[in-house]
Every structure is written in C-alpha cells, then in structure tokens.
N, CA, C and O atoms as CSV, one atom per row, in Angstrom:
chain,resi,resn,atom,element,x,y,z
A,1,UNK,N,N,0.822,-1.200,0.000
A,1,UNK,CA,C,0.000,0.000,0.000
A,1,UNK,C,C,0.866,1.264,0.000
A,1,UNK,O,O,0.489,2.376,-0.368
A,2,UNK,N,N,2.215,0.904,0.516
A,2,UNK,CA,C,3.056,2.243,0.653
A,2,UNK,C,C,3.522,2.690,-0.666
A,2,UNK,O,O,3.341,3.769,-1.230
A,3,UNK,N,N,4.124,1.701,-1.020
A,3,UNK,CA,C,3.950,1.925,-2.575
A,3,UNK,C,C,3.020,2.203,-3.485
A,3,UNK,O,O,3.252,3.068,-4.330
A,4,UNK,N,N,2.147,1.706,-3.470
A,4,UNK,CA,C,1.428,2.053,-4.332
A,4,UNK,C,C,0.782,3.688,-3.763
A,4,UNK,O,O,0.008,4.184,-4.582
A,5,UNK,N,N,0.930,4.215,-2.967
A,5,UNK,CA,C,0.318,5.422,-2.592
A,5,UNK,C,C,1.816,6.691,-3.160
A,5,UNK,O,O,1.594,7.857,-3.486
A,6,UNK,N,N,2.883,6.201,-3.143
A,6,UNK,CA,C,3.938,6.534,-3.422
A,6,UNK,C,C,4.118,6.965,-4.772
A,6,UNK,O,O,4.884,7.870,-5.103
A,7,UNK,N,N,3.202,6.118,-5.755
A,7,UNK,CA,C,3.621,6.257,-7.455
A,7,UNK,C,C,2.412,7.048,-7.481
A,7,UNK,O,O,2.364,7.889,-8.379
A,8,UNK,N,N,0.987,6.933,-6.350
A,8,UNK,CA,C,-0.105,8.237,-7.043
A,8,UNK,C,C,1.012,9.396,-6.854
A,8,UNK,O,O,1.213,10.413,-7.518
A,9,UNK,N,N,1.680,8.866,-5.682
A,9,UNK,CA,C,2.028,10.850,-5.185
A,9,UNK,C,C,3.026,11.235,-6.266
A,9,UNK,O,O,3.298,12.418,-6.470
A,10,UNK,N,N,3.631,10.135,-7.032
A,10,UNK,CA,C,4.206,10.838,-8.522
A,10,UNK,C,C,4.002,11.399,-9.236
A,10,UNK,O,O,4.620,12.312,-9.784
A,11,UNK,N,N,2.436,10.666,-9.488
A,11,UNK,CA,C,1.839,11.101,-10.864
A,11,UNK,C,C,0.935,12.544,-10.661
A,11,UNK,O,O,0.262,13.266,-11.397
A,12,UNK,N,N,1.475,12.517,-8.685
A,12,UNK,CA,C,0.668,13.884,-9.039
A,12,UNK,C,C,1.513,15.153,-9.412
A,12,UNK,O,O,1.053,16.198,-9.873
A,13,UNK,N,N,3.161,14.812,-9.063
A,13,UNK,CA,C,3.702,15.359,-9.156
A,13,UNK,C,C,3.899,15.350,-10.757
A,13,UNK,O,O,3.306,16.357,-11.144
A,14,UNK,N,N,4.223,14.960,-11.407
A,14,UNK,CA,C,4.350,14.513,-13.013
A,14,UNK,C,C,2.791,15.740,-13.930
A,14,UNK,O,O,3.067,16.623,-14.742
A,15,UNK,N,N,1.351,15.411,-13.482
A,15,UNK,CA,C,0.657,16.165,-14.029
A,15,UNK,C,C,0.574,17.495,-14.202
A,15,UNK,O,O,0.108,18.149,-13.270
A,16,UNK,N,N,0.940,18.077,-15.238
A,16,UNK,CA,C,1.087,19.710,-15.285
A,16,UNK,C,C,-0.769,20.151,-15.795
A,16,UNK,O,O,-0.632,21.190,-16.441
A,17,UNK,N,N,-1.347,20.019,-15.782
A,17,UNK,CA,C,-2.527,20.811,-15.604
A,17,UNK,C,C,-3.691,20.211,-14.927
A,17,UNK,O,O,-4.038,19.115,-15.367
A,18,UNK,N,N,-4.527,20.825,-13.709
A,18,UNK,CA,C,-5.464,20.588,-13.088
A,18,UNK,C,C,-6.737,21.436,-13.300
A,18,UNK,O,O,-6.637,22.622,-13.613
A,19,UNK,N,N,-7.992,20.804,-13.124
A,19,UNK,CA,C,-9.045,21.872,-12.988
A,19,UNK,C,C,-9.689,22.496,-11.603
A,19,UNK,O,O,-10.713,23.149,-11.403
A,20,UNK,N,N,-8.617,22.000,-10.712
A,20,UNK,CA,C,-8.737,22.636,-9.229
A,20,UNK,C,C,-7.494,23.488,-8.618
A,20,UNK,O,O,-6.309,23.352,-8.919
A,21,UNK,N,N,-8.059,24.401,-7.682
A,21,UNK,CA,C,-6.739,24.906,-7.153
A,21,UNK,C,C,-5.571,24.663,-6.974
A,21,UNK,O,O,-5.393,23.559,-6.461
A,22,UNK,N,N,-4.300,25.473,-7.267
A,22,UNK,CA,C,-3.313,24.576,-7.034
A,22,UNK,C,C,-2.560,24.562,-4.839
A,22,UNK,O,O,-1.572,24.052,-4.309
A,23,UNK,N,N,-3.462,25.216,-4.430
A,23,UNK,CA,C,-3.292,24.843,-2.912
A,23,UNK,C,C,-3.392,23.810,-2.490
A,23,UNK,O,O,-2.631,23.194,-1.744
A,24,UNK,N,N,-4.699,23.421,-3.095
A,24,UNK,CA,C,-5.576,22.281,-2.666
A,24,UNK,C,C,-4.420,20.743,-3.532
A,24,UNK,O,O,-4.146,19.739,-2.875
A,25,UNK,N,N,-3.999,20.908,-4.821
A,25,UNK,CA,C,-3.301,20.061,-5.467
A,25,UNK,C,C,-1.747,19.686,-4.244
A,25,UNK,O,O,-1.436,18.737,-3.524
A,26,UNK,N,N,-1.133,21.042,-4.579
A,26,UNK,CA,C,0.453,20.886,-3.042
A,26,UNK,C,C,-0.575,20.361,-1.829
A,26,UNK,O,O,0.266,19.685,-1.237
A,27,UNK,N,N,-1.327,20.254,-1.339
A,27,UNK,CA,C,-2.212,19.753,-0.259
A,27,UNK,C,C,-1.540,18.025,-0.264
A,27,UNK,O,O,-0.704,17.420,0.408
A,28,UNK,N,N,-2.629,17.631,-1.660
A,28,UNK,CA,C,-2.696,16.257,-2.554
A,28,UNK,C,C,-1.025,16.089,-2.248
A,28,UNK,O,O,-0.436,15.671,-1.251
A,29,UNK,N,N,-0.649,16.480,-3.240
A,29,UNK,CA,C,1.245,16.419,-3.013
A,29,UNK,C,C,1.499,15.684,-2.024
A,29,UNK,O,O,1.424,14.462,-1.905
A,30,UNK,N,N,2.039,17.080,-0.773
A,30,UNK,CA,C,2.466,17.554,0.083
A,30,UNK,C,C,1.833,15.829,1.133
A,30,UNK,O,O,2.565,14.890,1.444
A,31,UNK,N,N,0.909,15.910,1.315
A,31,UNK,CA,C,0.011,15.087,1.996
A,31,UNK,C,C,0.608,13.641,1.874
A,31,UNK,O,O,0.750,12.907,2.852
A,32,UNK,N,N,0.903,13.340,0.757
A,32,UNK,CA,C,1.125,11.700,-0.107
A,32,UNK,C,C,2.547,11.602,0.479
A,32,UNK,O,O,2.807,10.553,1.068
A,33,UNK,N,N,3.512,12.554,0.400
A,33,UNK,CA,C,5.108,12.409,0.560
A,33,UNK,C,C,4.874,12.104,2.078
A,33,UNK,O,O,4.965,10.963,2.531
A,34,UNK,N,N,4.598,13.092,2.753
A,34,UNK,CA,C,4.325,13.143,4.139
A,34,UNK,C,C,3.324,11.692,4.721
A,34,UNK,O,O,3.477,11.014,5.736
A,35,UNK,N,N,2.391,11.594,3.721
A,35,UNK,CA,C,2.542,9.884,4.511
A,35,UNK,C,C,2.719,8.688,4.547
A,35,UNK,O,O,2.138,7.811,5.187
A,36,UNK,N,N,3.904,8.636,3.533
A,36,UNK,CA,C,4.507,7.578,3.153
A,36,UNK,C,C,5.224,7.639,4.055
A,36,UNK,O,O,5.233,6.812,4.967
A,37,UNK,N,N,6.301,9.082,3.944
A,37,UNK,CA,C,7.477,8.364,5.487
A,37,UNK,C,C,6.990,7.960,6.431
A,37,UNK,O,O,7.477,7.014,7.050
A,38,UNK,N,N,5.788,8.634,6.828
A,38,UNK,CA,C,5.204,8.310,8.380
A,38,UNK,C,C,4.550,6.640,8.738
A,38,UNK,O,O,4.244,6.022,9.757
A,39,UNK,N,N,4.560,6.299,6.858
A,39,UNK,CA,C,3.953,4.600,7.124
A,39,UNK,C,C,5.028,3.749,7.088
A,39,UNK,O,O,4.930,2.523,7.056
A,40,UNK,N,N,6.439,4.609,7.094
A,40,UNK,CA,C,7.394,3.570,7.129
A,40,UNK,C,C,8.031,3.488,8.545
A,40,UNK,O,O,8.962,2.857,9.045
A,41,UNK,N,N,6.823,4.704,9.110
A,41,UNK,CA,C,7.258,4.139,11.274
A,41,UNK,C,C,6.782,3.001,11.253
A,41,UNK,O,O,7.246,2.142,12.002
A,42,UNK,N,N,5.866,2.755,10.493
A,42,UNK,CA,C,4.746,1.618,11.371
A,42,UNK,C,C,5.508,0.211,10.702
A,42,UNK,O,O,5.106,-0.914,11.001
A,43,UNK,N,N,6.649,0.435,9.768
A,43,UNK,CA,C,7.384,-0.767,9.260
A,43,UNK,C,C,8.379,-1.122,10.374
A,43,UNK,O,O,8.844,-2.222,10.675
A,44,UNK,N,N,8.604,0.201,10.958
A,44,UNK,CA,C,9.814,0.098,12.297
A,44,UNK,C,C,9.370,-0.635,13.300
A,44,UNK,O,O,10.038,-1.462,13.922
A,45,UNK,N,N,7.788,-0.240,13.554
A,45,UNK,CA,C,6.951,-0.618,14.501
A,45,UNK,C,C,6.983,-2.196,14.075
A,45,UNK,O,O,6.997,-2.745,15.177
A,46,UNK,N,N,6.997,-3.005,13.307
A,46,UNK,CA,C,7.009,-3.998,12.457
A,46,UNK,C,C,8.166,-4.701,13.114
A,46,UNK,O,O,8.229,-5.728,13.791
A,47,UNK,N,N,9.087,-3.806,12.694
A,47,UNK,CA,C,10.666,-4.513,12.701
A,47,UNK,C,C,10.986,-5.152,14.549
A,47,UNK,O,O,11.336,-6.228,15.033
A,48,UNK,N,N,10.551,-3.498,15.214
A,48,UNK,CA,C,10.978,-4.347,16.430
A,48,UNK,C,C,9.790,-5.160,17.086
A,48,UNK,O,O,9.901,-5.480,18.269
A,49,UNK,N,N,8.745,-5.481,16.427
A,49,UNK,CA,C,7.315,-6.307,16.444
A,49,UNK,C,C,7.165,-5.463,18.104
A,49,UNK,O,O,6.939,-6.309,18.970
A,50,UNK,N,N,7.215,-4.576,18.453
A,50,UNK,CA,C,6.327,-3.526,19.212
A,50,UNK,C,C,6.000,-2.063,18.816
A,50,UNK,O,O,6.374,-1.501,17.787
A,51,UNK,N,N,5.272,-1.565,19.765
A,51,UNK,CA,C,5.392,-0.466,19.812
A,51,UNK,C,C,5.554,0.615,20.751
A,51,UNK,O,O,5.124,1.763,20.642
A,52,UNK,N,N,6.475,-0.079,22.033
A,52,UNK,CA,C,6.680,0.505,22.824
A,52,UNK,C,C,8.141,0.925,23.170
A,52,UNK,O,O,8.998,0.042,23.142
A,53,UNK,N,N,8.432,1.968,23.435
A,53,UNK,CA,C,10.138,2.273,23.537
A,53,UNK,C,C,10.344,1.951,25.071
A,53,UNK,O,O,9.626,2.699,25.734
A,54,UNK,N,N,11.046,1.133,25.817
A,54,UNK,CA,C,11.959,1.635,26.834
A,54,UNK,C,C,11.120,0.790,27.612
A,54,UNK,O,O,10.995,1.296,28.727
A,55,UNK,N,N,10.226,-0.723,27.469
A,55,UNK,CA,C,10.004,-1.362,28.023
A,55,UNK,C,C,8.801,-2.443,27.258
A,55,UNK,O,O,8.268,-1.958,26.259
A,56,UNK,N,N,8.505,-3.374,27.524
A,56,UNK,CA,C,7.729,-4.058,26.497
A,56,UNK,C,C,6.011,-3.617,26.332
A,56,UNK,O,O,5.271,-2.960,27.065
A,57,UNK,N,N,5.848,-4.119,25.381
A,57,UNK,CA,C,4.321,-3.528,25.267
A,57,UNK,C,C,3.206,-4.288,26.082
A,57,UNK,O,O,3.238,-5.478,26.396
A,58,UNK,N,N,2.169,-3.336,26.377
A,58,UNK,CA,C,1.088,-3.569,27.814
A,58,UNK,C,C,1.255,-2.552,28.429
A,58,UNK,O,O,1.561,-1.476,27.917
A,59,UNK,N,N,1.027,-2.815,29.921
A,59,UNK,CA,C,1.219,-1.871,30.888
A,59,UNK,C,C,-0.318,-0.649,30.959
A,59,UNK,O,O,-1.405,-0.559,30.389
A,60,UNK,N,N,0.189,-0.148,31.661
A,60,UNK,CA,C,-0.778,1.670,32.083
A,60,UNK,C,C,-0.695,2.198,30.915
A,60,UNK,O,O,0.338,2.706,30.477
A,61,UNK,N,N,-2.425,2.083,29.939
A,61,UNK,CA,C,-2.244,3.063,28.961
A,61,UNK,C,C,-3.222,4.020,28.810
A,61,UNK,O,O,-4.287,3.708,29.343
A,62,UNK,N,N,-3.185,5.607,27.980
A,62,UNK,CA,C,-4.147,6.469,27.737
A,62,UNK,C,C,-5.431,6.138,28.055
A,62,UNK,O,O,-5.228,4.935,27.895
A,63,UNK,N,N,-6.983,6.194,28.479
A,63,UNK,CA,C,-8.084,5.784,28.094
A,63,UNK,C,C,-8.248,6.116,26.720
A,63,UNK,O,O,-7.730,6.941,25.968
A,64,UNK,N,N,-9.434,4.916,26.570
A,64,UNK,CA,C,-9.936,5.164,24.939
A,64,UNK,C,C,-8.686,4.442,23.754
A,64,UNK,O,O,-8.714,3.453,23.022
A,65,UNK,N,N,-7.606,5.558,24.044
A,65,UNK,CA,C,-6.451,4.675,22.797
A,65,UNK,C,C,-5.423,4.186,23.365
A,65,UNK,O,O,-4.550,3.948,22.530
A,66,UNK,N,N,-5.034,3.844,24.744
A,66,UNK,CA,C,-4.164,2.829,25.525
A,66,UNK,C,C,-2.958,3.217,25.355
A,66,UNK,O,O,-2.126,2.334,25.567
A,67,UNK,N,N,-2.417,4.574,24.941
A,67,UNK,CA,C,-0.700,4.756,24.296
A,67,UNK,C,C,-0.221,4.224,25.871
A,67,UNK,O,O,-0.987,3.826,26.748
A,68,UNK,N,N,1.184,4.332,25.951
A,68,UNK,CA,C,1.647,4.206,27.032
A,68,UNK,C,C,1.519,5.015,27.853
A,68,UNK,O,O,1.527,6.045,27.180
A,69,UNK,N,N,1.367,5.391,29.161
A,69,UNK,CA,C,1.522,6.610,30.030
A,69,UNK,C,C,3.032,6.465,30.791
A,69,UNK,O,O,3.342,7.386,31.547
A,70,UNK,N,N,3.878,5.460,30.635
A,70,UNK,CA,C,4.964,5.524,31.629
A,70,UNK,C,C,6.423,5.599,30.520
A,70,UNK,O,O,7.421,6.172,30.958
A,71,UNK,N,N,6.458,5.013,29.142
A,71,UNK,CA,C,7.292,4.553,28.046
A,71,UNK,C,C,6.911,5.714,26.721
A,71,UNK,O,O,6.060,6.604,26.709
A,72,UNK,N,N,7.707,5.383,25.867
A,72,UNK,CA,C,7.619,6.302,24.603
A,72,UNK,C,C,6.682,4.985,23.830
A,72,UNK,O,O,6.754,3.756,23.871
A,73,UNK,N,N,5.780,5.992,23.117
A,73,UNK,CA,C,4.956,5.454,22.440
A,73,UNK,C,C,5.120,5.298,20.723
A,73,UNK,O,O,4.234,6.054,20.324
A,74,UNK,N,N,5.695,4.797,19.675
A,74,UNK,CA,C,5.414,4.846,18.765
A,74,UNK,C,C,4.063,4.958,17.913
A,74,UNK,O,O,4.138,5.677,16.917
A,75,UNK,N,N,2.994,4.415,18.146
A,75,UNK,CA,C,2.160,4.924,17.399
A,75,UNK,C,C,1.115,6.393,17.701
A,75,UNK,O,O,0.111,6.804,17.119
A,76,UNK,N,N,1.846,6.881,18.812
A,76,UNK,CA,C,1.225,8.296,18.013
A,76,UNK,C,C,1.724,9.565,17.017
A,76,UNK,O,O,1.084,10.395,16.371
A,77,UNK,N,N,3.280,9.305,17.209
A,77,UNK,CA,C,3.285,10.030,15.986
A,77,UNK,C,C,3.031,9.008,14.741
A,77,UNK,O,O,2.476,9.602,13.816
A,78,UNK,N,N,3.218,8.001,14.538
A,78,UNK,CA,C,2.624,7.439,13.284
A,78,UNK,C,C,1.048,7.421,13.475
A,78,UNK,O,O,0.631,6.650,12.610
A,79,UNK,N,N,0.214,7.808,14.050
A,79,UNK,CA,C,-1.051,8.196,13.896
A,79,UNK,C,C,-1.216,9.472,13.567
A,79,UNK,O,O,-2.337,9.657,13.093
A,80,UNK,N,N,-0.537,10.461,13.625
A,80,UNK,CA,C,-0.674,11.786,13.664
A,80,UNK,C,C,0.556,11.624,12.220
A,80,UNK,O,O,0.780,12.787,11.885
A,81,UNK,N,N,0.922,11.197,11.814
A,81,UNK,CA,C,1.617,10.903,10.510
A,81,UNK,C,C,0.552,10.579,9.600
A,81,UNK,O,O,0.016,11.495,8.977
A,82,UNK,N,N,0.257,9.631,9.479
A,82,UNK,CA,C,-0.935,8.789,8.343
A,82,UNK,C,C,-1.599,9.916,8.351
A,82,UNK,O,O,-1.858,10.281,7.204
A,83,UNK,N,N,-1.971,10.598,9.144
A,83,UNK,CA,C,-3.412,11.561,8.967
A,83,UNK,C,C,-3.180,13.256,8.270
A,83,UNK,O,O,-3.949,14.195,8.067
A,84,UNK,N,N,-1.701,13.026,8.057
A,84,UNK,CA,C,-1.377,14.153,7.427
A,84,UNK,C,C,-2.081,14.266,6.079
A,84,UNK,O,O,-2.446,15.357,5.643
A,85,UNK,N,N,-2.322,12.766,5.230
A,85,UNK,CA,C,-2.935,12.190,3.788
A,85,UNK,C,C,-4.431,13.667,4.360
A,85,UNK,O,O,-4.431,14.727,3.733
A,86,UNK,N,N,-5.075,13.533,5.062
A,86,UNK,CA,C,-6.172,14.480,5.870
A,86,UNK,C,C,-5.833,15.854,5.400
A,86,UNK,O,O,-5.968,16.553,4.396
A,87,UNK,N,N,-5.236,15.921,6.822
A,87,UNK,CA,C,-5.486,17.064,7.014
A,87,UNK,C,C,-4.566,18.342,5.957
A,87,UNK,O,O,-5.094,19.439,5.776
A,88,UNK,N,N,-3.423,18.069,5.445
A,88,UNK,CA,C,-2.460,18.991,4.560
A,88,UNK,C,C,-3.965,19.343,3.536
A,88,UNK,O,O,-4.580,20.365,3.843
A,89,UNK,N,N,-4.429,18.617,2.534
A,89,UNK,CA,C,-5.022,18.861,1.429
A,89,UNK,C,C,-6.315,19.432,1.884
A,89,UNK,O,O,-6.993,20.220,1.226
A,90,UNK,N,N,-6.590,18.989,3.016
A,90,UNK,CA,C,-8.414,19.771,3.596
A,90,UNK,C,C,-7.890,20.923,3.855
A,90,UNK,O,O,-8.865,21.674,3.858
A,91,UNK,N,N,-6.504,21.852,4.186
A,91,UNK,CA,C,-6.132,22.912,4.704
A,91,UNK,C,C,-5.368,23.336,3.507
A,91,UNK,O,O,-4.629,24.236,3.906
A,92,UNK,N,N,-5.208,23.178,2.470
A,92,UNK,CA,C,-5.146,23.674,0.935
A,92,UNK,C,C,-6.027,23.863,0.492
A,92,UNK,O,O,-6.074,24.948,-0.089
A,93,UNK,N,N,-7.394,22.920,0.446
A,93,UNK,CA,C,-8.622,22.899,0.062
A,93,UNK,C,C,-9.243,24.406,0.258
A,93,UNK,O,O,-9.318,25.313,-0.570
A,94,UNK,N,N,-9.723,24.366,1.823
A,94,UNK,CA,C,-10.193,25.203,2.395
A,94,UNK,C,C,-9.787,26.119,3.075
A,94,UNK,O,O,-10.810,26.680,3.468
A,95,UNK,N,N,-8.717,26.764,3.568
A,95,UNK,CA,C,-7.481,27.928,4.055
A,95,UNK,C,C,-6.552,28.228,3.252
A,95,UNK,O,O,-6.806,29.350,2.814
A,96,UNK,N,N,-5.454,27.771,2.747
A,96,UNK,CA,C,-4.789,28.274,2.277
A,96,UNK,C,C,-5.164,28.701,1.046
A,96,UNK,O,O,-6.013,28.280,0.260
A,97,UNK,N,N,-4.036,30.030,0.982
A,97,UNK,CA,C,-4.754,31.163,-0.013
A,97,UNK,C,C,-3.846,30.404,-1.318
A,97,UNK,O,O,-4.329,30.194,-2.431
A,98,UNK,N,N,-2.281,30.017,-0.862
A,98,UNK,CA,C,-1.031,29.654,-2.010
A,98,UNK,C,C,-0.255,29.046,-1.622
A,98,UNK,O,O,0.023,29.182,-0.431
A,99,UNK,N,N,0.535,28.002,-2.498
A,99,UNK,CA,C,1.243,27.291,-2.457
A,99,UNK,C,C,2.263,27.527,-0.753
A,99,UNK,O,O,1.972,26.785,0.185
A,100,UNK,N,N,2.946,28.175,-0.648
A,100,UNK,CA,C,3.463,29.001,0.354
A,100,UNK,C,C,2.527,28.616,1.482
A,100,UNK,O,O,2.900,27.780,2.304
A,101,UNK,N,N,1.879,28.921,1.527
A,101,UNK,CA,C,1.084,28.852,2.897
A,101,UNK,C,C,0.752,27.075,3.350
A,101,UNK,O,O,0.632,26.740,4.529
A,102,UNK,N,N,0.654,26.200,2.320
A,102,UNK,CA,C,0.676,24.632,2.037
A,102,UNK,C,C,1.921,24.030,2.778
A,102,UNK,O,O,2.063,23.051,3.511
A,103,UNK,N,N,2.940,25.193,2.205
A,103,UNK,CA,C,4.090,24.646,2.097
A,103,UNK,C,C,4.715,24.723,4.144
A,103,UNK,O,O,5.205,23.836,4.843
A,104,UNK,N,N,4.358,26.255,4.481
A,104,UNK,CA,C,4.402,26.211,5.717
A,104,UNK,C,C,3.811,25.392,6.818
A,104,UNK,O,O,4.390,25.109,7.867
A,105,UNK,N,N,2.337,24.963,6.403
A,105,UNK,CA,C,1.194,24.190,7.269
A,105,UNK,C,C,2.211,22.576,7.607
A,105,UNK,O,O,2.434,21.930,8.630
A,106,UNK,N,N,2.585,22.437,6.256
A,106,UNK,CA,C,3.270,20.924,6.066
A,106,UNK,C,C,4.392,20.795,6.928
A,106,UNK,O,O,4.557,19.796,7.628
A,107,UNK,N,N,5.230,21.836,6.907
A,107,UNK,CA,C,6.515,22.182,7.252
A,107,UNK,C,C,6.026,21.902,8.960
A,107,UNK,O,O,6.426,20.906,9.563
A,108,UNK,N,N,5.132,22.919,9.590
A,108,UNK,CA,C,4.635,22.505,11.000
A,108,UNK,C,C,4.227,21.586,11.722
A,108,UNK,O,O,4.308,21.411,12.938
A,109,UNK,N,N,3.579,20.735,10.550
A,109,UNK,CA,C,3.264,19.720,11.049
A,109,UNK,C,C,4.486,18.601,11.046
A,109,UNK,O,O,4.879,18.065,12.082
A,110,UNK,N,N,4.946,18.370,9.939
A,110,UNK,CA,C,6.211,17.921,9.724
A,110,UNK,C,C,7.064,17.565,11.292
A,110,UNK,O,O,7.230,16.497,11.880
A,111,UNK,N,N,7.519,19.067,11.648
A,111,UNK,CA,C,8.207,18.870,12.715
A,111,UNK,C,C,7.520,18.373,13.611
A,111,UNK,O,O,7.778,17.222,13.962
A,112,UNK,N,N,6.139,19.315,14.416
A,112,UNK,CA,C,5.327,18.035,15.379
A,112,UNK,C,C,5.903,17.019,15.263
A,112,UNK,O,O,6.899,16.573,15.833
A,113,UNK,N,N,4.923,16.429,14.096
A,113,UNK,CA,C,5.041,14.756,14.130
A,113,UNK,C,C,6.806,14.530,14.321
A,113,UNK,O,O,7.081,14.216,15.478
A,114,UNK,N,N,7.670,14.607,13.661
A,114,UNK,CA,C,8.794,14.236,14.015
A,114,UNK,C,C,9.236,14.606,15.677
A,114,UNK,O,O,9.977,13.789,16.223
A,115,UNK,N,N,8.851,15.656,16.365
A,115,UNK,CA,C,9.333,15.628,17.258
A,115,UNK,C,C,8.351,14.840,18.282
A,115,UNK,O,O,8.734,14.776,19.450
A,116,UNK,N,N,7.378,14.365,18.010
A,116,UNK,CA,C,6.600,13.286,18.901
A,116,UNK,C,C,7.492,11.881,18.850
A,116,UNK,O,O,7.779,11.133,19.784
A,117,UNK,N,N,7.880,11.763,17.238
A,117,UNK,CA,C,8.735,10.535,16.964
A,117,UNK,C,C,9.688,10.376,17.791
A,117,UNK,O,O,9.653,9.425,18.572
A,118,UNK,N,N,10.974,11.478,17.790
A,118,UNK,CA,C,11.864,11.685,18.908
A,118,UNK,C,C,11.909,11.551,20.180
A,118,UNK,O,O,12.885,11.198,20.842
A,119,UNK,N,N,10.403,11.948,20.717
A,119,UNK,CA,C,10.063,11.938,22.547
A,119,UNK,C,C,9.478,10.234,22.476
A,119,UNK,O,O,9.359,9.504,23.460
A,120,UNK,N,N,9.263,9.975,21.483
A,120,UNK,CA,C,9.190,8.286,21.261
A,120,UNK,C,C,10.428,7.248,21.304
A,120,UNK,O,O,10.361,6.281,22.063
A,121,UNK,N,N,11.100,7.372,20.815
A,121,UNK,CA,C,12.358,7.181,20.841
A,121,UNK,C,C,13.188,7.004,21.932
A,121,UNK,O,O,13.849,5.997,22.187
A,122,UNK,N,N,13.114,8.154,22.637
A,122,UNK,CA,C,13.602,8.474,23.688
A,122,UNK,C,C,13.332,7.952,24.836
A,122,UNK,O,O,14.070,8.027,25.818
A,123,UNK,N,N,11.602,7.044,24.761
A,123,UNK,CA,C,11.010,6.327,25.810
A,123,UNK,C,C,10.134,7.370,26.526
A,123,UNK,O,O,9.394,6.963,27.421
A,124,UNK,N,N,10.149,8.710,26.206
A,124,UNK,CA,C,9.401,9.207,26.995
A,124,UNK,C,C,7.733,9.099,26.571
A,124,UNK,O,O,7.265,8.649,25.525
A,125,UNK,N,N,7.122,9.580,27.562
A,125,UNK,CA,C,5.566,9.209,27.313
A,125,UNK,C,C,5.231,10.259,26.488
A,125,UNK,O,O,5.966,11.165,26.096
A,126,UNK,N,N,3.426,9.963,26.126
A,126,UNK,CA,C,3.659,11.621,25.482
A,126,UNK,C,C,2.872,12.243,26.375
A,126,UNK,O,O,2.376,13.284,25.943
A,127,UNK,N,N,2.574,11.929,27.553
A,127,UNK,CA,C,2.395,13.210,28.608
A,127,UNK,C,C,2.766,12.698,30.010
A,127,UNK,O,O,2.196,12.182,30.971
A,128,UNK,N,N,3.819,13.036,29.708
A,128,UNK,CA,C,4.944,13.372,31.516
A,128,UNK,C,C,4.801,14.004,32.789
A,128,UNK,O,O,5.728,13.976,33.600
C-alpha cells in the first residue's frame, strides 16, 4: 500500500494541468510524501514487532487509545503521521490562499510529528 500510494504521489507530481486549485493540489502532493514516510514508522513498529520504547508492550495506557503513560509510544506520531494524507489537502482545500502557505502548514506539522517521533524514541511518554 506504501507503494502504491507513493507512485499516485508521482503522478501527481508529473501532471502539469489541473481543474482545481493549485493549494488544494500541493495539499494532494504535500500530503502523499508526508505519509509515506510516516507509514514507514509503522514498518519500524514492524521490525521491532512492538510499539513501545523503553520497556515491552502492555502496561498503564491512555483511556480510549491505551498509548503508554509511563514509556515512549510509537504509534502516536505514526497516527498523527498517516493523517497528514487528511489534514495537509483539507487545509489547501479550504485555508490556504497559495502554495506558500501549504508549504508552511506541512513544514509545522512535519516537525510536530517528528518531534513526537523523537520523545518516542527516547522512551518518553507523550504526557509526563
């Protein structure tokens, strides 16, 4: 699926004329690049067959979505990754005025999510 979401996000890059905005298109883009890397946490998540940093998986978790409360959690920034496919192009769609402004939204979120990845990593929870 990663792939194959990988060659749309080519061809969107490859198409030179649309009959929709081009905010909303860098949205499309922007969105596809951004969640491919983020589906290749959940290959990591794969690799070390958990998803918990800095102790095994179980334990004391969030209500409702169980993250860890004591360990670093991998799947919330890869939840808040995947959903970039969301939210980048609904905020090209509907807010942003130009490319530029796409380009910044992405850029913010970008880091978030990476720096959730990092406090993941690190074993820390994501609320300490």
């Amino acid at each position: 699926m990663v792939l194959w979401t990988a060659y749309i996000g080519y061809l969107f890059f490859r198409q030179k004329s649309y009959s929709v905005p081009m905010p909303y298109i860098w949205g499309i883009r922007l969105g596809i690049v951004l969640f491919v890397i983020f589906s290749l946490e959940g290959g990591l998540m794969a690799a070390y067959m958990a998803h918990t940093v800095g102790a095994p998986d179980g334990g004391p978790g969030l209500p409702v979505v169980n993250r860890s409360k004591q360990y670093g959690d991998l799947r919330v920034a890869h939840f808040i990754g995947i959903h970039l496919l969301q939210a980048v192009p609904l905020f090209g769609y509907f807010i942003a005025a130009n490319k530029k402004a796409v380009l910044f939204f992405s850029t913010v979120y970008l880091v978030f999510t990476l720096l959730l990845f990092v406090q993941a990593m690190m074993g820390v929870p994501l609320f300490f």
